[in-house]
C-alpha positions as CSV (number, residue, x, y, z in Angstrom):
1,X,36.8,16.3,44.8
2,X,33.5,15.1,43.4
3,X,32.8,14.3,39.7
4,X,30.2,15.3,37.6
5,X,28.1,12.6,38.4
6,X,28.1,12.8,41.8
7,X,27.1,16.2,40.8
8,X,24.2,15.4,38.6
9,X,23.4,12.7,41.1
10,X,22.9,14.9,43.9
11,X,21.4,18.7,42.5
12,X,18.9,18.5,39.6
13,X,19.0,20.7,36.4
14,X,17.3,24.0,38.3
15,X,20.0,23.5,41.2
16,X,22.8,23.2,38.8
17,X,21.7,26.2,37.0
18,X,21.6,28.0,40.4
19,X,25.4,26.5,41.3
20,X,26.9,28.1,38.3
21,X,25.0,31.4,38.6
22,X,26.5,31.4,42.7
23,X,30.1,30.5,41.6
24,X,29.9,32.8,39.2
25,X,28.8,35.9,41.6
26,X,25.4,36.2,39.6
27,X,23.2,34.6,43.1
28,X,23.9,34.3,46.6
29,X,25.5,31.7,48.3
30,X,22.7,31.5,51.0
31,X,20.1,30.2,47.9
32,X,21.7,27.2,48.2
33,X,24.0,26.9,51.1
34,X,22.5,24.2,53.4
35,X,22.5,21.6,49.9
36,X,26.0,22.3,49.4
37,X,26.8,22.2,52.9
38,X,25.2,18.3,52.6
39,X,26.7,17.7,49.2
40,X,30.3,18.6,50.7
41,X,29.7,17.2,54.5
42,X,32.3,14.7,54.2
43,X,34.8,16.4,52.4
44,X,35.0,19.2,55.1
45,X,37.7,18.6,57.8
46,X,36.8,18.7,61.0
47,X,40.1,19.5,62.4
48,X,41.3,22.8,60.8
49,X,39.5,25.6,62.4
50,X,40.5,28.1,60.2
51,X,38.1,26.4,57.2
52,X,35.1,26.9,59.7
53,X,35.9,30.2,60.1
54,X,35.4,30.9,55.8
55,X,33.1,27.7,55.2
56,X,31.1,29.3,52.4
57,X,34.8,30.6,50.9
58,X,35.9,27.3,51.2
59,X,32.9,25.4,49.8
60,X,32.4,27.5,47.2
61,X,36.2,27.2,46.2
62,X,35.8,23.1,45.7
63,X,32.2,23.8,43.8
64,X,33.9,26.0,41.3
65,X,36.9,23.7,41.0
66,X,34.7,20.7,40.5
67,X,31.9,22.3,37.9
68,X,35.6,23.4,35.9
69,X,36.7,19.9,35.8
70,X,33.0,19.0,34.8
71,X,32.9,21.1,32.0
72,X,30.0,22.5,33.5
73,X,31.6,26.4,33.4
């Protein structure tokens, strides 16, 4: 999990924007895949094949969770 402030650490206010419009279906994941990939490198285990098989899914499951806990959607 990453806080907020990693959060607003790491993406500005435009890329923030375009995180909540991609968790919320409105753009697509590819706009901003490679800087979540980064944002989430270490939090993705290396062992469980079956999350490299639905990366984005997976990614965009602990983005969503950690903008909720932010407050940020």
């Amino acid at each position: 999990m990453k806080t907020i402030t990693q959060i607003k650490k790491h993406f500005s206010e435009e890329e923030l924007k375009l995180l909540i419009e991609i968790v919320k279906g409105k753009q697509d994941y590819d706009v901003m895949k490679n800087q979540i990939e980064d944002f989430y490198d270490d939090e993705i285990p290396i062992w469980e094949d079956s999350i490299h098989d639905d990366l984005r899914g997976y990614l965009l499951e602990k983005l969503e969770f950690d903008l909720e806990m932010g407050g940020m959607i």
